[in-house]
N, CA, C and O atoms as CSV, one atom per row, in Angstrom:
chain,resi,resn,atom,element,x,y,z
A,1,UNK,N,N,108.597,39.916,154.692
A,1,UNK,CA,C,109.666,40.902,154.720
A,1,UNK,C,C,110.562,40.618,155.916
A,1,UNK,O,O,110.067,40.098,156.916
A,2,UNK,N,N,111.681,40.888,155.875
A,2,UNK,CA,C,112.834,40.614,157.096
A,2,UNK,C,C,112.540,41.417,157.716
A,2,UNK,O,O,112.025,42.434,157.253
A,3,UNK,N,N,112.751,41.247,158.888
A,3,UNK,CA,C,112.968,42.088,160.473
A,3,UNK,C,C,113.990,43.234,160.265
A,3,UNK,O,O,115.168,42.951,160.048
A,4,UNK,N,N,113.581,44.491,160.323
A,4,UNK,CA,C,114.619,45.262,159.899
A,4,UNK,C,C,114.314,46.207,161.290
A,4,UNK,O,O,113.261,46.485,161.864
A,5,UNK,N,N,115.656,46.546,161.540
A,5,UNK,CA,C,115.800,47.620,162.840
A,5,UNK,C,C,114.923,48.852,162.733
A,5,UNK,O,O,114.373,49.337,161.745
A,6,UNK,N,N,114.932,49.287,164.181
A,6,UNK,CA,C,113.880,50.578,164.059
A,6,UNK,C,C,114.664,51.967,163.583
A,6,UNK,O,O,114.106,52.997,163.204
A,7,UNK,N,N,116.429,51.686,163.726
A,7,UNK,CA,C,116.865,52.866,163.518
A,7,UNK,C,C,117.602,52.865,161.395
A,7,UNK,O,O,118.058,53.820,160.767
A,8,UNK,N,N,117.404,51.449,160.946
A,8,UNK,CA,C,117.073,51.302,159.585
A,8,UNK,C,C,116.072,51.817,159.044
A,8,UNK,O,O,116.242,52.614,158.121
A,9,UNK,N,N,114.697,51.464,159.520
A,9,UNK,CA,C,113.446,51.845,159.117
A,9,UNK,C,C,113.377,53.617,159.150
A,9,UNK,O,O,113.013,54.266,158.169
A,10,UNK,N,N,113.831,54.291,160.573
A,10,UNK,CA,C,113.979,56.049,160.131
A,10,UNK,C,C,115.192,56.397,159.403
A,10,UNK,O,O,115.509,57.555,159.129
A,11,UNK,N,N,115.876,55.330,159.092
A,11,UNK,CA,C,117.475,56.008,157.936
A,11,UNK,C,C,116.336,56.027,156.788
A,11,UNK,O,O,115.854,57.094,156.408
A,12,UNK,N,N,115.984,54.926,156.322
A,12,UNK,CA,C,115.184,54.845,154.968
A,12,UNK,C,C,114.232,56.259,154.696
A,12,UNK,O,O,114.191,57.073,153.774
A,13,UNK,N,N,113.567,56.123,155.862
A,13,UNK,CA,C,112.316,57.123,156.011
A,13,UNK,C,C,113.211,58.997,155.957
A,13,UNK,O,O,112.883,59.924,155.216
A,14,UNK,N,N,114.007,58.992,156.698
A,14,UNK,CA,C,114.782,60.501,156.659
A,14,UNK,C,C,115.844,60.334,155.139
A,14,UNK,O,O,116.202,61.185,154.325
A,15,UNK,N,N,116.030,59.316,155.201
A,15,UNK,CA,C,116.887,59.401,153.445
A,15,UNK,C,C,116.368,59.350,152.555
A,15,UNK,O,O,116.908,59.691,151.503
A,16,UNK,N,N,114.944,58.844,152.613
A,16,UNK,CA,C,113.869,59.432,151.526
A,16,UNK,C,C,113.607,60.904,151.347
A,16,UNK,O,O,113.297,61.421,150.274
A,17,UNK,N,N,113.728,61.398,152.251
A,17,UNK,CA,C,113.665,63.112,152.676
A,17,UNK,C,C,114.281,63.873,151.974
A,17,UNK,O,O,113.980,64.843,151.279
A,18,UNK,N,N,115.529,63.144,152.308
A,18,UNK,CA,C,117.036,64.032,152.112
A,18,UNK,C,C,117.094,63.935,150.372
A,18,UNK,O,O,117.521,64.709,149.515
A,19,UNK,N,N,116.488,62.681,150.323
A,19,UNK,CA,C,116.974,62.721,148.385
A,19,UNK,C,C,115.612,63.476,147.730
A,19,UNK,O,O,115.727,63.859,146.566
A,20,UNK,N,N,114.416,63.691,148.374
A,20,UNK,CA,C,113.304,64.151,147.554
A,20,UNK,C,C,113.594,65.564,147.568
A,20,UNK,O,O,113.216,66.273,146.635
A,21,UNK,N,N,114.490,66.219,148.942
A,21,UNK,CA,C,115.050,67.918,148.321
A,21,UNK,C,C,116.211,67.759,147.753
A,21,UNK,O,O,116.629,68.825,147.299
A,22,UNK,N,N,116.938,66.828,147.580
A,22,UNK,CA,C,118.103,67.050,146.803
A,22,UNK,C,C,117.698,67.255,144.885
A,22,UNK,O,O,118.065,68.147,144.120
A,23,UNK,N,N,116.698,65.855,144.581
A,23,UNK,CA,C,116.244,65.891,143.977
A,23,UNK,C,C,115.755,67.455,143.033
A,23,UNK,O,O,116.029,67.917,141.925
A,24,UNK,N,N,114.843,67.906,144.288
A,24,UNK,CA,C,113.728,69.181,143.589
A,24,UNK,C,C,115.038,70.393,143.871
A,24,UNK,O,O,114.833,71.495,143.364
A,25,UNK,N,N,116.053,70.247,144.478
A,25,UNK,CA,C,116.746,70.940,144.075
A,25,UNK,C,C,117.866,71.076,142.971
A,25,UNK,O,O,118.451,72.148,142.814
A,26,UNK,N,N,118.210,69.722,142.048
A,26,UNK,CA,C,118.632,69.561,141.377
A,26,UNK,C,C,117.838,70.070,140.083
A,26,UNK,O,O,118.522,70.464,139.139
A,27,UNK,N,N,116.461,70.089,139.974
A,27,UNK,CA,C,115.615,70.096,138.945
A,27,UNK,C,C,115.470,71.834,139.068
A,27,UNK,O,O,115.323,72.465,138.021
A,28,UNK,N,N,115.504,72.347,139.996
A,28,UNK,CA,C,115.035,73.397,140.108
A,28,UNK,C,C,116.717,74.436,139.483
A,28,UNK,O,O,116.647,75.275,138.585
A,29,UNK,N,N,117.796,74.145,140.084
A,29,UNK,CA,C,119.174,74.033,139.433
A,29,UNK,C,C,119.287,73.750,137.748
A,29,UNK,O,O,119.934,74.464,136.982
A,30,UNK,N,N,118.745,72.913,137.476
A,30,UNK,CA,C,119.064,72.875,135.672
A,30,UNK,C,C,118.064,74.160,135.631
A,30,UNK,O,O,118.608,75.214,135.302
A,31,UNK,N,N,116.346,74.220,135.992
A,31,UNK,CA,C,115.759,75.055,135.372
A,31,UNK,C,C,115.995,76.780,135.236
A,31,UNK,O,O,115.535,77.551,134.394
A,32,UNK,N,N,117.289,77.167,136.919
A,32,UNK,CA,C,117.934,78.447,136.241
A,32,UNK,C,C,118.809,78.581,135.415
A,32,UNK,O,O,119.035,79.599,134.761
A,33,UNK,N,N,119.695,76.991,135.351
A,33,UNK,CA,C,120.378,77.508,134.205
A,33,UNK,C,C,120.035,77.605,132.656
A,33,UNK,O,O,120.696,78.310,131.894
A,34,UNK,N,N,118.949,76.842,132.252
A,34,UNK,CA,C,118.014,77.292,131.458
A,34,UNK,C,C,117.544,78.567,130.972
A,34,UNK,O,O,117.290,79.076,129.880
A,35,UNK,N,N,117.518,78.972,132.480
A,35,UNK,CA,C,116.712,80.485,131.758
A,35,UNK,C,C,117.270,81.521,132.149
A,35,UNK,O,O,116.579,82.491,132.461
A,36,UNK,N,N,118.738,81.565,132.231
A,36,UNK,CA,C,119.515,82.736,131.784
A,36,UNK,C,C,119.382,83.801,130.900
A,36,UNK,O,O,120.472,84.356,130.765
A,37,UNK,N,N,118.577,84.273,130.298
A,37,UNK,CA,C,117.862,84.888,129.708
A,37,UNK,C,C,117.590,86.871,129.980
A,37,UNK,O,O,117.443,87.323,131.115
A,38,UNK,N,N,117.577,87.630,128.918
A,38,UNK,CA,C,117.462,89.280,129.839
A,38,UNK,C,C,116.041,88.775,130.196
A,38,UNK,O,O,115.994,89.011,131.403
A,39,UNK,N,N,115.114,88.341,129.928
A,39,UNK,CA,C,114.099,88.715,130.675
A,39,UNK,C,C,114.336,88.096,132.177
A,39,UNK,O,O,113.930,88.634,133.207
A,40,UNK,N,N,114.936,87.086,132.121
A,40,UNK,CA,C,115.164,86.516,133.594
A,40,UNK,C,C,116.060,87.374,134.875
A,40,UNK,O,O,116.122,87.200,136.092
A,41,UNK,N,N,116.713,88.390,133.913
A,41,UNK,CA,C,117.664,89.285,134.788
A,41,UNK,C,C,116.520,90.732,134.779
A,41,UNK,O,O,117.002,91.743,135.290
A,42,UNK,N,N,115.711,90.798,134.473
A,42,UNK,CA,C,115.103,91.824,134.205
A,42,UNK,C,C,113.957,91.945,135.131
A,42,UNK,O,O,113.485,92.847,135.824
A,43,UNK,N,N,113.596,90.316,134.811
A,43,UNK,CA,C,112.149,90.305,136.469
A,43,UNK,C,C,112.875,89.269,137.611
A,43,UNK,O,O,112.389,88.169,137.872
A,44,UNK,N,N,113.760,89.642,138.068
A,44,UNK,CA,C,114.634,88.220,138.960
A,44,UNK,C,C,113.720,87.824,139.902
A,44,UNK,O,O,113.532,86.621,140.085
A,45,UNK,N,N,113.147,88.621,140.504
A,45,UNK,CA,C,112.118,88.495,141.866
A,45,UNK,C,C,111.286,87.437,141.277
A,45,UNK,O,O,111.472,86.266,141.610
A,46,UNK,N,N,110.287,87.798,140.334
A,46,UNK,CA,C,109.748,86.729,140.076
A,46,UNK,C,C,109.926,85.681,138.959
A,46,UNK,O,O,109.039,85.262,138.216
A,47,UNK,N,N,111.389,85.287,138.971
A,47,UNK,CA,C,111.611,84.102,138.471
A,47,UNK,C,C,112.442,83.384,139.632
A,47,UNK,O,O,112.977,82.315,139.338
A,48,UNK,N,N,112.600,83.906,140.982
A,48,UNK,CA,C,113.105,83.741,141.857
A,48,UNK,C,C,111.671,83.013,143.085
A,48,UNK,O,O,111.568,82.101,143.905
A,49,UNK,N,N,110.974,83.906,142.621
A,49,UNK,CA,C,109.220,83.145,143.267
A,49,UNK,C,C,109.159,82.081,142.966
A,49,UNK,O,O,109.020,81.306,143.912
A,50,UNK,N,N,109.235,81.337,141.286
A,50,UNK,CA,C,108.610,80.821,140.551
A,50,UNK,C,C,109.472,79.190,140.668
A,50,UNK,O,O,109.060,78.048,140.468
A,51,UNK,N,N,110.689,79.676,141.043
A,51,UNK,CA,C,111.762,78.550,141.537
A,51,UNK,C,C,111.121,78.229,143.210
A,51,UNK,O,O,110.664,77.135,143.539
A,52,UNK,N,N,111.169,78.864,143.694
A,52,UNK,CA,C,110.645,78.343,145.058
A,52,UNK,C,C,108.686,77.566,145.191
A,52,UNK,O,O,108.072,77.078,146.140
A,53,UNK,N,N,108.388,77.764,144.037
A,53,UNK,CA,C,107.321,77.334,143.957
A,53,UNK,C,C,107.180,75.876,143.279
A,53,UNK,O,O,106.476,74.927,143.625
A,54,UNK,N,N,107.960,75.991,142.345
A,54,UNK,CA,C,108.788,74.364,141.867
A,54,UNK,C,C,109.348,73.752,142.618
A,54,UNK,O,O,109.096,72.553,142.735
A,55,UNK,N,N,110.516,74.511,143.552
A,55,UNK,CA,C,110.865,73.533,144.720
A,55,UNK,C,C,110.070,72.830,145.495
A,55,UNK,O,O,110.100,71.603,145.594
A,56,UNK,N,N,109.313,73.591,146.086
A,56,UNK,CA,C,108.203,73.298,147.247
A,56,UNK,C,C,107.026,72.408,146.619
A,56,UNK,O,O,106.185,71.876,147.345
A,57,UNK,N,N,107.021,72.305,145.502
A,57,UNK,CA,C,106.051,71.494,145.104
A,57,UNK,C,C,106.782,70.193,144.151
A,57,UNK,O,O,105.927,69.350,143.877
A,58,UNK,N,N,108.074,69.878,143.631
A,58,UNK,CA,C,108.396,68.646,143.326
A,58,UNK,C,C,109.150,68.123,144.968
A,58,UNK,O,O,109.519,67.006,145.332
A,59,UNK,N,N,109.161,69.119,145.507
A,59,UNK,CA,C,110.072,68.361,147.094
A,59,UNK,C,C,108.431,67.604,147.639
A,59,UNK,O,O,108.253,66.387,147.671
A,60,UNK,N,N,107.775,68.246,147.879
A,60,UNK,CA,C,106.381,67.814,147.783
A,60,UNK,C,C,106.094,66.406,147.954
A,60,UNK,O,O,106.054,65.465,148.746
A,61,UNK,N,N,105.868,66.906,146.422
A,61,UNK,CA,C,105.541,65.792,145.843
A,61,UNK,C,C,106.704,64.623,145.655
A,61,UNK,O,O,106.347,63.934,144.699
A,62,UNK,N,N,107.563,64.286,146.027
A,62,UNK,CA,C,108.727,63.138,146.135
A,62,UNK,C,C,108.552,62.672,147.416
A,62,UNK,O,O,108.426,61.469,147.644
A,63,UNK,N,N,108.529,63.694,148.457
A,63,UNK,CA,C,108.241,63.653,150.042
A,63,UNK,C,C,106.862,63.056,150.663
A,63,UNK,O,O,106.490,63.108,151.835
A,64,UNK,N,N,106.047,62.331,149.261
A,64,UNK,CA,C,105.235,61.631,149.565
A,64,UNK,C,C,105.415,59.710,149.558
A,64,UNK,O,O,104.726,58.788,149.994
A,65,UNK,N,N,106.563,59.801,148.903
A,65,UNK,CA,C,106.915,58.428,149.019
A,65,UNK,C,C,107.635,57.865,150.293
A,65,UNK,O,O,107.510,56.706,150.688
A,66,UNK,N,N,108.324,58.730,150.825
A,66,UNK,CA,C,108.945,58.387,152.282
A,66,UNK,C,C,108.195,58.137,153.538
A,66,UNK,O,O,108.402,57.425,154.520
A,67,UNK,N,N,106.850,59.314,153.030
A,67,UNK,CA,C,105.853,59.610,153.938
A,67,UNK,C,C,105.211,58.294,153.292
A,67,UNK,O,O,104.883,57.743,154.343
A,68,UNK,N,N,104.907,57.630,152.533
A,68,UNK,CA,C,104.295,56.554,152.733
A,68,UNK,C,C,104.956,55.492,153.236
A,68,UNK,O,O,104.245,54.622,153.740
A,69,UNK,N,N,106.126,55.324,153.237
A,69,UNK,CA,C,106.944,54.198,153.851
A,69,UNK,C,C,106.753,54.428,155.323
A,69,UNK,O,O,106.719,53.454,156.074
A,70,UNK,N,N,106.649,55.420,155.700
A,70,UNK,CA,C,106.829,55.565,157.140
A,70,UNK,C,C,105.274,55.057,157.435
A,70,UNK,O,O,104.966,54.450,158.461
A,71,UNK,N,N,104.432,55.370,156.473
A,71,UNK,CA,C,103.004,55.322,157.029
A,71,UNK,C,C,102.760,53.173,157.276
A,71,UNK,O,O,102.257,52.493,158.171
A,72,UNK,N,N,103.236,52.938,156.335
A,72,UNK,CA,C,103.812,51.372,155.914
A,72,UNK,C,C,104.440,50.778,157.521
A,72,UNK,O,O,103.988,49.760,158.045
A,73,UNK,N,N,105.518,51.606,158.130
A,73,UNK,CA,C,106.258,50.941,158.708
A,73,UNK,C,C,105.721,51.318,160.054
A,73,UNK,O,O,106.373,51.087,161.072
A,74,UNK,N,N,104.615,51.859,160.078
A,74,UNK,CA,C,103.932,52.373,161.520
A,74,UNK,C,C,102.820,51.258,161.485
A,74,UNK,O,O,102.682,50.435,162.389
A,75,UNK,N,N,102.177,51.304,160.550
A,75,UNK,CA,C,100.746,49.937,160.208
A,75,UNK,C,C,101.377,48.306,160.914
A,75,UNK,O,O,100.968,47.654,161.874
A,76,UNK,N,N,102.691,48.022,159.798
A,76,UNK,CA,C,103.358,47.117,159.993
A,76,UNK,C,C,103.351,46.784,161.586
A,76,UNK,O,O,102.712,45.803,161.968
A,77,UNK,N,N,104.163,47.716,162.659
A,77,UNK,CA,C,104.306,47.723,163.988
A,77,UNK,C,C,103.208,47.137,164.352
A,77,UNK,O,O,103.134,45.912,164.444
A,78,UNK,N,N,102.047,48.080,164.650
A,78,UNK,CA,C,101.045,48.059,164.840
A,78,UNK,C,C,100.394,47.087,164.666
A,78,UNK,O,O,99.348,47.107,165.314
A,79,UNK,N,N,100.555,46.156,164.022
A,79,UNK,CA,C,99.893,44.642,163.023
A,79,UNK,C,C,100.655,44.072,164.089
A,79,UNK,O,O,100.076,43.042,164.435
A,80,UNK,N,N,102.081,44.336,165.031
A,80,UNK,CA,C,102.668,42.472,164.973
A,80,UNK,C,C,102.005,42.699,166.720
A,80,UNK,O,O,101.750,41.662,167.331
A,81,UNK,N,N,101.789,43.896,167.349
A,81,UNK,CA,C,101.139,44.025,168.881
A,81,UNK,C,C,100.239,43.161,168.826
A,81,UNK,O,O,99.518,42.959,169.803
């Protein structure tokens, strides 16, 4: 692999970040407009829970791939000492 800068290696690692909530917020975005619905205006609170529980868990879960690059690019270091 090429020699890549240390302030490349945290763009990658924080722009993995930035796109895994953009992401779970995009998904979470189609799924209210989906469910426009009276029952959805009727219990808002908890279809308002139920979105933050999707967020927090596809941001999650995406926010594990960055977190492995970083885990990658700390080993890497560590290997060339």
């Amino acid at each position: 692999m090429s020699k890549m800068s240390r302030f490349t290696k945290i763009g990658l690692v924080l722009g993995g970040y930035v796109l895994a909530c953009l992401a779970a917020s995009g998904v979470v975005y189609v799924h209210q407009i989906l469910t426009q619905n009276a029952a959805a205006q009727a219990s808002a609170g908890m279809y308002a829970f139920g979105d933050l529980l999707l967020f927090i868990s596809l941001c999650g879960i995406l926010a594990l791939f960055p977190t492995a690059l970083a885990c990658f690019f700390i080993l890497a270091a560590r290997r060339e000492r």
